[in-house]
RORORO-312114 format. One line per 3 residues: number of its first residue (from 1); their letters; for each residue x, y, z of C-alpha. Coordinates in Angstrom, 1 decimal, always signed. Layout:
NUM> a> X:Y:Z ~ ... .
This chain:
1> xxx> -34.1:+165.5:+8.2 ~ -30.9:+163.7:+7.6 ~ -31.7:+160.8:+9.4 .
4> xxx> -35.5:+160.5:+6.8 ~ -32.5:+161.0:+4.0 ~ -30.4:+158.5:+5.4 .
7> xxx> -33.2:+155.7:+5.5 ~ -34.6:+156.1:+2.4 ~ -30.9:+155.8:+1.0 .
10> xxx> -30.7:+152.3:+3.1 ~ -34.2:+150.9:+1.6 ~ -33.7:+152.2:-1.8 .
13> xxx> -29.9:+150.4:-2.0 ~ -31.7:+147.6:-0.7 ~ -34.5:+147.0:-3.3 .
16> xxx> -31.6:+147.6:-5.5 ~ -30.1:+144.8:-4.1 ~ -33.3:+142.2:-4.2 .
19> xxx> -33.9:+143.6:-8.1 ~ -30.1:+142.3:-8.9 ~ -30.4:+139.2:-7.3 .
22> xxx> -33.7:+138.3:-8.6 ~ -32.3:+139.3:-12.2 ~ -29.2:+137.2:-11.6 .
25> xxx> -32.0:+133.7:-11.0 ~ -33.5:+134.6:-13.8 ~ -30.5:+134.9:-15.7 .
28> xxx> -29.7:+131.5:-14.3 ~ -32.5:+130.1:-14.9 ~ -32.3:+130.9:-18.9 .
31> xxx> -29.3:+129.7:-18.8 ~ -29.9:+126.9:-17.8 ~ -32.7:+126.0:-19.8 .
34> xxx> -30.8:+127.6:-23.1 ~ -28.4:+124.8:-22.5 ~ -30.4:+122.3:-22.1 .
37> xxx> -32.9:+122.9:-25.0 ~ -29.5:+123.5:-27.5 ~ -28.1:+120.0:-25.5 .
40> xxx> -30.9:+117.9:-26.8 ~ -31.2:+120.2:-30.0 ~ -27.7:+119.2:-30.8 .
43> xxx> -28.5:+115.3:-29.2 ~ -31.3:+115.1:-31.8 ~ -29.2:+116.3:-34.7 .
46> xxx> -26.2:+113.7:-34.1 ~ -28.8:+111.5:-34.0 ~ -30.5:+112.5:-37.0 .
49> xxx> -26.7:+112.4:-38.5 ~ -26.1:+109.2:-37.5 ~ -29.4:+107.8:-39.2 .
52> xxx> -28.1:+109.1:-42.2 ~ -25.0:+108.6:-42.4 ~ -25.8:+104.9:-41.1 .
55> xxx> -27.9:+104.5:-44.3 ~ -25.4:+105.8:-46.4 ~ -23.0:+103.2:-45.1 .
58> xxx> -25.8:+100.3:-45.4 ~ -27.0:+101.5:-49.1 ~ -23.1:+101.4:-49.8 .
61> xxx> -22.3:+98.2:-48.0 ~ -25.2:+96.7:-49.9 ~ -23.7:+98.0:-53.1 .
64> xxx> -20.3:+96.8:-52.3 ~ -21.5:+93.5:-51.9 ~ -23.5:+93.7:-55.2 .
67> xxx> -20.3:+94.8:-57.2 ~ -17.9:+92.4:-55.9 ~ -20.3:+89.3:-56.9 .
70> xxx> -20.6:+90.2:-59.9 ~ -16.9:+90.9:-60.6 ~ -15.9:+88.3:-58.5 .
73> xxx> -16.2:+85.4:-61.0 ~ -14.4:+88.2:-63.5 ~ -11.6:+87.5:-61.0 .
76> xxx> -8.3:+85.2:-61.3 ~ -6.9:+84.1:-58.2 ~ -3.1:+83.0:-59.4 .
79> xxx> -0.2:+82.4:-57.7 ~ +3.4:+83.6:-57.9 ~ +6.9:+82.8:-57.9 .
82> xxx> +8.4:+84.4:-55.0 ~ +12.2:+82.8:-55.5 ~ +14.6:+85.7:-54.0 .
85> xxx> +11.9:+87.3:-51.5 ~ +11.3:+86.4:-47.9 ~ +8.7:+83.6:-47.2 .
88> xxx> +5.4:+84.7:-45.4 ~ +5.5:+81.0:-43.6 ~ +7.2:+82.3:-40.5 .
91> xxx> +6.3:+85.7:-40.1 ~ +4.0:+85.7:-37.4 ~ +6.8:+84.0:-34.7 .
94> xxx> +9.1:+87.1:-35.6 ~ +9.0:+89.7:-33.1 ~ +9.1:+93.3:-33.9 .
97> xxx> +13.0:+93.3:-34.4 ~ +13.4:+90.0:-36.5 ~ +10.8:+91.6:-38.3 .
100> xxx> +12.2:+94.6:-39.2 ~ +15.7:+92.9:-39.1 ~ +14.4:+90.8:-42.0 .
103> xxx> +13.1:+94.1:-44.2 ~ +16.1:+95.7:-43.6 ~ +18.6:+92.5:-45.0 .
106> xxx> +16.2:+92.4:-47.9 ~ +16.4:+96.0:-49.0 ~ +20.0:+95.9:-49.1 .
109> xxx> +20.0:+93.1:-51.2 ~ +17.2:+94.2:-53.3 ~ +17.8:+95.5:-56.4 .
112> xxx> +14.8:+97.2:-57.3 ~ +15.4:+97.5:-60.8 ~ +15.6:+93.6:-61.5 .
115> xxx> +12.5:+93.2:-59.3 ~ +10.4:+95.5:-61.2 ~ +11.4:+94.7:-64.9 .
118> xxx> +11.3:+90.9:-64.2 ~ +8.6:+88.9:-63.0 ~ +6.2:+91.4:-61.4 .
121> xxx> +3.4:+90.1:-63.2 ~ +4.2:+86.5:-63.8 ~ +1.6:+84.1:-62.3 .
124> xxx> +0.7:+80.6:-62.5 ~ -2.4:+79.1:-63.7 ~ -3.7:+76.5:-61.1 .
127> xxx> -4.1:+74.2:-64.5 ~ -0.9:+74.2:-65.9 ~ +1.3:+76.8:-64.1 .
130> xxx> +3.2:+77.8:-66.7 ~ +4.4:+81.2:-66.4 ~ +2.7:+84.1:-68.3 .
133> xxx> +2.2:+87.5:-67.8 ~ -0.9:+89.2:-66.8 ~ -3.2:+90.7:-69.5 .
136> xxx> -4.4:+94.0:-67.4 ~ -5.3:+95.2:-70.6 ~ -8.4:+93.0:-71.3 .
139> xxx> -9.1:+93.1:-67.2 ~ -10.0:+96.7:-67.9 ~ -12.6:+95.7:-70.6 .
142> xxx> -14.9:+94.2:-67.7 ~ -17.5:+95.9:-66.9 ~ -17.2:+98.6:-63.6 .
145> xxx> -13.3:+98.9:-64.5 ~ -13.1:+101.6:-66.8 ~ -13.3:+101.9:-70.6 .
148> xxx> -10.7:+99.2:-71.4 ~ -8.5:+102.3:-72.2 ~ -4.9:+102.7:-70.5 .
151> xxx> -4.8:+102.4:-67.0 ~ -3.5:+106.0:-66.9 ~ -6.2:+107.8:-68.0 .
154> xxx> -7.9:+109.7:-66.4 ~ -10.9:+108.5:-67.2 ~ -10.0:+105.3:-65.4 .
157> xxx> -10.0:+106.6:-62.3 ~ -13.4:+107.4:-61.7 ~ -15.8:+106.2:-59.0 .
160> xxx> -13.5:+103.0:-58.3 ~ -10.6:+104.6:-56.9 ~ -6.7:+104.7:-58.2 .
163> xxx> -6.4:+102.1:-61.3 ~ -3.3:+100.7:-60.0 ~ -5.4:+99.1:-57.0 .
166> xxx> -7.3:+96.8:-59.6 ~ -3.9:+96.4:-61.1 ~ -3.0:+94.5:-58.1 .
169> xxx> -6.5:+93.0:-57.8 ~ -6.2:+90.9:-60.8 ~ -2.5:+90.0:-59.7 .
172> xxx> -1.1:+91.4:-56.9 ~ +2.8:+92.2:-57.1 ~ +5.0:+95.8:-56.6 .
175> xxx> +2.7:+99.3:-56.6 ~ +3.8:+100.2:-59.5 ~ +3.9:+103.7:-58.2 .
178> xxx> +5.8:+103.0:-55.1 ~ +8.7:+101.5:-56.5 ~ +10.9:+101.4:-53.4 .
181> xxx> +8.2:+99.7:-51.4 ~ +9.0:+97.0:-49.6 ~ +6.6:+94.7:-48.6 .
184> xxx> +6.6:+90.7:-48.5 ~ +4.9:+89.5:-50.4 ~ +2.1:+86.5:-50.2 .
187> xxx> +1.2:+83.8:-52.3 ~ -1.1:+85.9:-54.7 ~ +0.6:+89.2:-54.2 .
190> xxx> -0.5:+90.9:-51.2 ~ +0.4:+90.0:-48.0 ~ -0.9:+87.3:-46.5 .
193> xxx> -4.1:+86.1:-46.4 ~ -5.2:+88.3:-49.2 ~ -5.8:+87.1:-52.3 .
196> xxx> -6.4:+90.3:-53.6 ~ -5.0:+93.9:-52.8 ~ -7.6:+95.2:-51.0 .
199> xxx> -9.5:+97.6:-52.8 ~ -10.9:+101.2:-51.5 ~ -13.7:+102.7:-53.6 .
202> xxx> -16.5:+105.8:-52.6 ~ -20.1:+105.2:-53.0 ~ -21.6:+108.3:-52.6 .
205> xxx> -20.6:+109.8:-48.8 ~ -19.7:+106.5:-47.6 ~ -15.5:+105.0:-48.3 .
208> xxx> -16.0:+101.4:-49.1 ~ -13.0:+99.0:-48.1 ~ -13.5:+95.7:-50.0 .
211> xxx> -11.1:+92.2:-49.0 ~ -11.1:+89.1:-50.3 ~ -9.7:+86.2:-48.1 .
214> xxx> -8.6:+83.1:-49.0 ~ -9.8:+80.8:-46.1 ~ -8.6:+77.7:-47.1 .
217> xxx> -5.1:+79.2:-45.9 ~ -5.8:+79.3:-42.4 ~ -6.7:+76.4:-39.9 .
220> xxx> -9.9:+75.2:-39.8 ~ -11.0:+75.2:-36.7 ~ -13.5:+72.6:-36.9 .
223> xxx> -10.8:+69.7:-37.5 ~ -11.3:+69.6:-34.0 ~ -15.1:+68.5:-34.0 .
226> xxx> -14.0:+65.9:-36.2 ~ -15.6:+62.5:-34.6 ~ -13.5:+59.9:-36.4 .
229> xxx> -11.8:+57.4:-33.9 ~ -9.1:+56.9:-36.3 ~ -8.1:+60.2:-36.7 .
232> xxx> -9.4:+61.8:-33.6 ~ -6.3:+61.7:-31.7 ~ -4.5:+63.4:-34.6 .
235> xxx> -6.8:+66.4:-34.7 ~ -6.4:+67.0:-30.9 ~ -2.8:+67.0:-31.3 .
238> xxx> -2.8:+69.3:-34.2 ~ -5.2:+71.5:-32.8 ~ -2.8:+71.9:-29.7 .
241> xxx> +0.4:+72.2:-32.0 ~ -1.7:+75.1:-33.6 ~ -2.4:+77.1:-30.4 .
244> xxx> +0.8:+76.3:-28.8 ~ +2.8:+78.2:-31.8 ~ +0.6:+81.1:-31.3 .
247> xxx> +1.2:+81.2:-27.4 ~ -2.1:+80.1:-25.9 ~ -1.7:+77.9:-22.9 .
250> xxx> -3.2:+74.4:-22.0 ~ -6.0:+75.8:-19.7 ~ -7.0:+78.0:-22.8 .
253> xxx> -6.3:+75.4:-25.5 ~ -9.0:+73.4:-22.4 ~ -11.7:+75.7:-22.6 .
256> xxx> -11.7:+75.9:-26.2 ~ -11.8:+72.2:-27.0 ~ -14.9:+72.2:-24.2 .
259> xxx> -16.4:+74.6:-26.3 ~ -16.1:+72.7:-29.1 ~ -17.4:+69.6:-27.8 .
262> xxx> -21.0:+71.4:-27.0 ~ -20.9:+72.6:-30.4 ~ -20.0:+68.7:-31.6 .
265> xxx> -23.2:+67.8:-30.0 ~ -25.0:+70.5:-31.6 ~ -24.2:+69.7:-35.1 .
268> xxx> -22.0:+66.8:-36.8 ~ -18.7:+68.8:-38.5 ~ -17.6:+67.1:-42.4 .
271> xxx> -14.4:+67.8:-44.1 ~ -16.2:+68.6:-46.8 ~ -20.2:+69.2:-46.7 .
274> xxx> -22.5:+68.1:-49.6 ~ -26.3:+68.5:-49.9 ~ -28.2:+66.2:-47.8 .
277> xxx> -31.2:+64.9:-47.3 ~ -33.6:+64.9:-44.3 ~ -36.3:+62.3:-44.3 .
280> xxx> -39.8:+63.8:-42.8 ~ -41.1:+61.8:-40.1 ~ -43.8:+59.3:-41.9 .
283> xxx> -47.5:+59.3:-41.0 ~ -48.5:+56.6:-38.5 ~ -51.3:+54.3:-41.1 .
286> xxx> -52.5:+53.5:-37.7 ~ -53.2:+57.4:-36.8 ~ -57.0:+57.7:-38.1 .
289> xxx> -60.0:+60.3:-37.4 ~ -63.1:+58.6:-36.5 ~ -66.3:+60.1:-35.8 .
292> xxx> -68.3:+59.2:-32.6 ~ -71.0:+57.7:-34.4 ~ -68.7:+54.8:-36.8 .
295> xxx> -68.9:+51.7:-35.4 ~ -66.1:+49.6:-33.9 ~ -66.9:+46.9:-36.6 .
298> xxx> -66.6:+49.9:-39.2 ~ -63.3:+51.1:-37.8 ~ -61.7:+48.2:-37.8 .
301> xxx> -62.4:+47.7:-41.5 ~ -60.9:+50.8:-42.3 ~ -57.7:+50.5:-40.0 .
304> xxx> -57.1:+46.8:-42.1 ~ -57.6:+48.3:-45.3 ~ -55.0:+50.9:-44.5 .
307> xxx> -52.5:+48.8:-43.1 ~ -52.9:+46.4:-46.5 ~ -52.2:+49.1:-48.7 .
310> xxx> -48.0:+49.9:-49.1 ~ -46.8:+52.1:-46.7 ~ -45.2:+54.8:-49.1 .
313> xxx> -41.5:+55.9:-48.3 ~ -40.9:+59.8:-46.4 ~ -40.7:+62.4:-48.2 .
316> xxx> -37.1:+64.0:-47.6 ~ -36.0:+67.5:-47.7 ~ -33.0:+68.4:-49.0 .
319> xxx> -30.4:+70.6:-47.3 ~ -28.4:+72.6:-49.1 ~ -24.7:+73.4:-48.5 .
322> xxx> -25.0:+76.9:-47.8 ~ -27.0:+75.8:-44.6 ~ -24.5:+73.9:-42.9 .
325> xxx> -21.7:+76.2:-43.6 ~ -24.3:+79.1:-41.9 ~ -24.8:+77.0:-39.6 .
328> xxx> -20.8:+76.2:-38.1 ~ -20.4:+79.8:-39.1 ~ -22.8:+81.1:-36.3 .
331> xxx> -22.1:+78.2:-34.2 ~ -18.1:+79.2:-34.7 ~ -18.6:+82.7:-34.1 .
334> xxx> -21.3:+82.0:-31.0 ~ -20.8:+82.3:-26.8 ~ -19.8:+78.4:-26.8 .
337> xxx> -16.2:+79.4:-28.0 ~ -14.1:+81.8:-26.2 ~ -13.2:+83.9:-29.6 .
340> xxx> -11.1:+86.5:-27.1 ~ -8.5:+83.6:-26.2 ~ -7.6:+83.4:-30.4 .
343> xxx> -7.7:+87.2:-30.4 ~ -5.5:+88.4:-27.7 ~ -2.6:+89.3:-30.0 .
346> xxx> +0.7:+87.6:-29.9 ~ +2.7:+90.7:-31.7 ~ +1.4:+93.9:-32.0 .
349> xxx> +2.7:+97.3:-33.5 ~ +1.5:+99.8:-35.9 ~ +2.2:+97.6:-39.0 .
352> xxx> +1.1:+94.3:-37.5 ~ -1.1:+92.5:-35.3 ~ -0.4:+88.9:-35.0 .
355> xxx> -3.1:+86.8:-33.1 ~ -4.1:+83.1:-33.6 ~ -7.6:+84.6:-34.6 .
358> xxx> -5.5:+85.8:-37.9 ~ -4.8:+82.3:-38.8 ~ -8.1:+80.4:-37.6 .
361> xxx> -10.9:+79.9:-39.9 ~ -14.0:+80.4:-38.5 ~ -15.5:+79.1:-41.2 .
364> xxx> -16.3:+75.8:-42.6 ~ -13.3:+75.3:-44.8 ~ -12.3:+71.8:-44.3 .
367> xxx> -9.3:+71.9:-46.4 ~ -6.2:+73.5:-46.2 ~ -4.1:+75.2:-49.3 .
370> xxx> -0.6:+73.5:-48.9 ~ +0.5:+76.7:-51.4 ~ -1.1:+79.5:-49.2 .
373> xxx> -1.1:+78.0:-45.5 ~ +2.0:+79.2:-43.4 ~ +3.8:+76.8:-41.1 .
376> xxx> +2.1:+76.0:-38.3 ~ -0.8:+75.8:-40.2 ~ +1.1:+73.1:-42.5 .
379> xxx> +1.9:+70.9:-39.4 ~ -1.2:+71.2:-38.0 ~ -2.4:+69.4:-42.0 .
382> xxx> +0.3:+66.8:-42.4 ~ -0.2:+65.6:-38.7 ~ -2.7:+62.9:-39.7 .
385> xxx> +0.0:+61.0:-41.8 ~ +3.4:+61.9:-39.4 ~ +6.1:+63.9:-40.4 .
388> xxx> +4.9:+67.1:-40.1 ~ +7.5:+69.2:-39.2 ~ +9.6:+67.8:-42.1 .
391> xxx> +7.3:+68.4:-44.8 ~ +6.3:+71.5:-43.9 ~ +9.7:+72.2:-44.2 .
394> xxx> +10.0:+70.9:-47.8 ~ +6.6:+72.9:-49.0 ~ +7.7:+75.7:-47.9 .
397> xxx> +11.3:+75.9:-50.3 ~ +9.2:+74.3:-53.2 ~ +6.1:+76.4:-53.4 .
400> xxx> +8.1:+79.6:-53.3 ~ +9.8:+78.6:-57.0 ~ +6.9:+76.9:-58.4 .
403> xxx> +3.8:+76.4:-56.8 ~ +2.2:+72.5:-56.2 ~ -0.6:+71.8:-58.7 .
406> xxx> -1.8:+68.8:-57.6 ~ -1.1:+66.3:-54.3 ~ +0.2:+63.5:-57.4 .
409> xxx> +3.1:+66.4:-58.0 ~ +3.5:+66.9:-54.0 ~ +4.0:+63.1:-53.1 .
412> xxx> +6.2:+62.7:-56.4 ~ +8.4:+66.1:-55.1 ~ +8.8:+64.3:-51.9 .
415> xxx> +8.8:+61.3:-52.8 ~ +10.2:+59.9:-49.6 ~ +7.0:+61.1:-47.6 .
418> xxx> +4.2:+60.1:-50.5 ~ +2.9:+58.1:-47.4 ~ +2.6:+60.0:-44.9 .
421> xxx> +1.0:+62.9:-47.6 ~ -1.3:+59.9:-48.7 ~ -2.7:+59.7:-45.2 .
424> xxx> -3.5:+63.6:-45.9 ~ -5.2:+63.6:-48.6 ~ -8.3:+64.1:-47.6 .
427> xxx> -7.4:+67.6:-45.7 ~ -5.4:+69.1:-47.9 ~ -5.5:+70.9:-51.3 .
430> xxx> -3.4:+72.4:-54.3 ~ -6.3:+75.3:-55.1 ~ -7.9:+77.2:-52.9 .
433> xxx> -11.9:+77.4:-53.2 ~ -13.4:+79.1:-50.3 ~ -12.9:+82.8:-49.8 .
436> xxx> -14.6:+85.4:-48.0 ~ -15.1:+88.5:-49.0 ~ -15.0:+91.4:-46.0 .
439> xxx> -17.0:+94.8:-47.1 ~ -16.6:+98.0:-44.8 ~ -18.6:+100.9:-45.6 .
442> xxx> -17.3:+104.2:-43.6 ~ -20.0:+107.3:-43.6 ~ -19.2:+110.1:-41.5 .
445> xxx> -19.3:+108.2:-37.6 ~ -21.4:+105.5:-38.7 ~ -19.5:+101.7:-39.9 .
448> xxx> -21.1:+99.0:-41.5 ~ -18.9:+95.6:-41.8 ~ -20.7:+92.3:-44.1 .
451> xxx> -18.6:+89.1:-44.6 ~ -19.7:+87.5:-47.9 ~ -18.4:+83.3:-48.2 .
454> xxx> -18.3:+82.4:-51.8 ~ -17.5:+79.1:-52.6 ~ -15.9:+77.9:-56.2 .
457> xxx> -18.5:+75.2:-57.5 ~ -19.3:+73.1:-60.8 ~ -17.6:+72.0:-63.7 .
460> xxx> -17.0:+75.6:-64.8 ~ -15.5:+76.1:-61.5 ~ -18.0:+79.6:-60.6 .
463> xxx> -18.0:+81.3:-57.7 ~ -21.4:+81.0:-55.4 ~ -22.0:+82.9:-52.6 .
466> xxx> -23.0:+80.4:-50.5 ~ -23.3:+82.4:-47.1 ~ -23.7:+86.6:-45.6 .
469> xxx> -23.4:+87.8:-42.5 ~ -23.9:+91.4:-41.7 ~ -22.3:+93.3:-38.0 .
472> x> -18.9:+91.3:-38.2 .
């Protein structure tokens, strides 16, 4: 009796045991597929996110770039007398302690007060650069910056951000609300290469960053390209001045120029690009449908008649300048140059990030600012007429107490090089007229980037966008 007791104990314990272990696969089992069902549940919703946040950053990238060309002409890119700040020439040889070295001798010898009640706002026109101060007042009447009230009220800052930042858009100079900043300064204002402060607005979900580059401050990199036999040797050598100031080596400064020479035989590279026209390929007269059954005596008629007649001329298409600049734009930015060699950064830290890339223009600029360009920049201009170093030297005093307004005031200034800056002329300028204008939309994890080129054209001296290129 105790043994029957005994046994049905064991196999009832045991079926026990199968139930739990059975329950504990299932368990598993739902587990498992729980998991995996709320994995792609939650896969499809970031994805779903994305989509929408990505369309919020393309509908507000799109917007950006509608707002900024239409205030753009509304703009007034002026320069300033920077006298008792730091120059912006030779800031991207200092390493991170001449750097701060250099802020810190400056703030001691700052005084604020003088800075701010002085000459914040004084610009000079490109036309007569006399100074005046800088009506914000009538700035604020445009259209998309506020009422035209005071840039205090409240009612200013609406959908475009902190009124202060167009302060500094039409001007540049001190934050008027950070009086002990210390930041040097560029040619317009900001720091170099802006020509504006750049501006952060909010269109719907998505934080728009707008900058506006002035391009004809940096090197352009297809002086290199340049064919002319007279001049080739110059552009080499300034091209290799240029990359040897920002620390690339020959075997690099090599492979670029290699890269450039299969881009040279792509498409001719001109200083400065025009509209042009392409002449169609004529019609042979000779080239003539004949049916099978016309005779030979027939034909032969016809072909004379043809060739009596006068051939008329090809019809030519014209090519407009936005198409060539595209076109060295792509070709610039393409596989055939080895953009990672101009990139790898020279200085780095959480306030800078010097690379030659900062200084190149990948653009079709052709001429260089002699008021905006830093130093090696400036060498790499004045090498086609000698004496670089030297008047690089003598720009770079000058243009910090009154800007140059034309190449007739440089060569009289120095007077003793008018020569060697005559040689220039043809690279160099006193006003800048090719920007770019870098939009960043930011919604949620999604980033949209479009670079706009505008170019100042006509007698009335309008901005044109001229090129766009979305995914930069």
């Amino acid at each position: 009796m105790n043994y029957k007791l005994s046994k049905n104990v064991y196999v009832s314990a045991k079926h026990k045991g199968i139930v739990l272990l059975f329950t504990l696969v299932l368990l598993v089992v739902f587990a498992t597929l729980a998991y995996t069902l709320t994995t792609k549940v939650r896969a499809q919703r970031s994805r779903d996110q994305y989509m929408v946040d990505y369309q919020a950053a393309r509908y507000a990238c799109d917007s950006a770039i509608k707002y900024a060309d239409t205030a753009l002409n509304g703009l007034k890119f002026k320069l300033i007398s920077r006298p008792n700040e730091p120059d912006f020439s030779d800031l991207f040889s200092l390493t991170d302690e001449e750097y701060q070295q250099l802020i810190d001798i400056w703030e001691m010898d700052l005084d604020y007060t003088d800075v701010n009640n002085s000459n914040d706002y004084d610009v000079y026109d490109n036309n007569d650069y006399e100074s005046k101060p800088l009506d914000l007042n009538s700035m604020m009447s445009m259209p998309g910056f506020g009422d035209g009230n005071d840039m205090n009220d409240p009612n200013y800052q609406n959908q475009f951000g902190d009124g202060n930042d167009f302060g500094d858009l039409f001007g540049g100079g001190f934050d008027s609300n950070e009086p002990n900043e210390i930041t040097i300064r560029g040619p317009y204002g900001p720091e170099w290469p802006y020509a504006t402060k750049p501006v952060e607005i909010e269109i719907g979900t998505a934080k728009v960053t707008i900058e506006i580059i002035d391009e004809n401050s940096k090197y352009p990199i297809g002086w290199a390209l340049i064919e002319d036999d007279d001049i080739r040797n110059e552009a080499i050598a300034g091209f290799e001045g240029f990359c040897e100031w920002m620390d690339v080596n020959s075997f690099e400064i090599e492979q670029l120029l290699l890269g450039l020479d299969e881009i040279r035989e792509i498409k001719e590279f001109q200083v400065e690009f025009k509209s042009t026209k392409e002449a169609s390929k004529p019609k042979d007269p000779n080239d003539t449908k004949e049916t099978k059954a016309a005779s030979k005596k027939t034909r032969k008629r016809r072909i004379t008649r043809r060739n009596a007649k006068k051939t008329k001329a090809p019809r030519k298409k014209e090519i407009p300048i936005s198409t060539h600049i595209t076109d060295f734009a792509r070709l610039f930015n393409s596989p055939l140059i080895d953009v990672s060699i101009l990139s790898r950064a020279t200085q780095i830290s959480d306030d800078r990030h010097e690379s030659a890339l900062k200084y190149t223009s990948l653009w079709p600029a052709g001429k260089v600012n002699i008021n905006t360009a830093p130093r090696h920049v400036l060498e790499a201009a004045f090498v086609f007429g000698g004496d670089s170093v030297e008047i690089a030297d003598e720009i770079i005093v000058a243009r910090c107490e009154k800007p140059f307004v034309d190449i007739d005031g440089l060569k009289k200034a120095l007077f003793e090089y008018s020569n060697s800056i005559a040689k220039c002329e043809e690279f160099i300028t006193t006003e800048s007229d090719f920007f770019t204008v870098r939009i960043t939309a930011v919604s949620g994890v999604a980033k949209v980037t479009s670079v706009v080129a505008v170019k100042r054209t006509g007698r009335r001296r309008r901005f044109e966008v001229i090129a766009a290129i979305s995914g930069w």
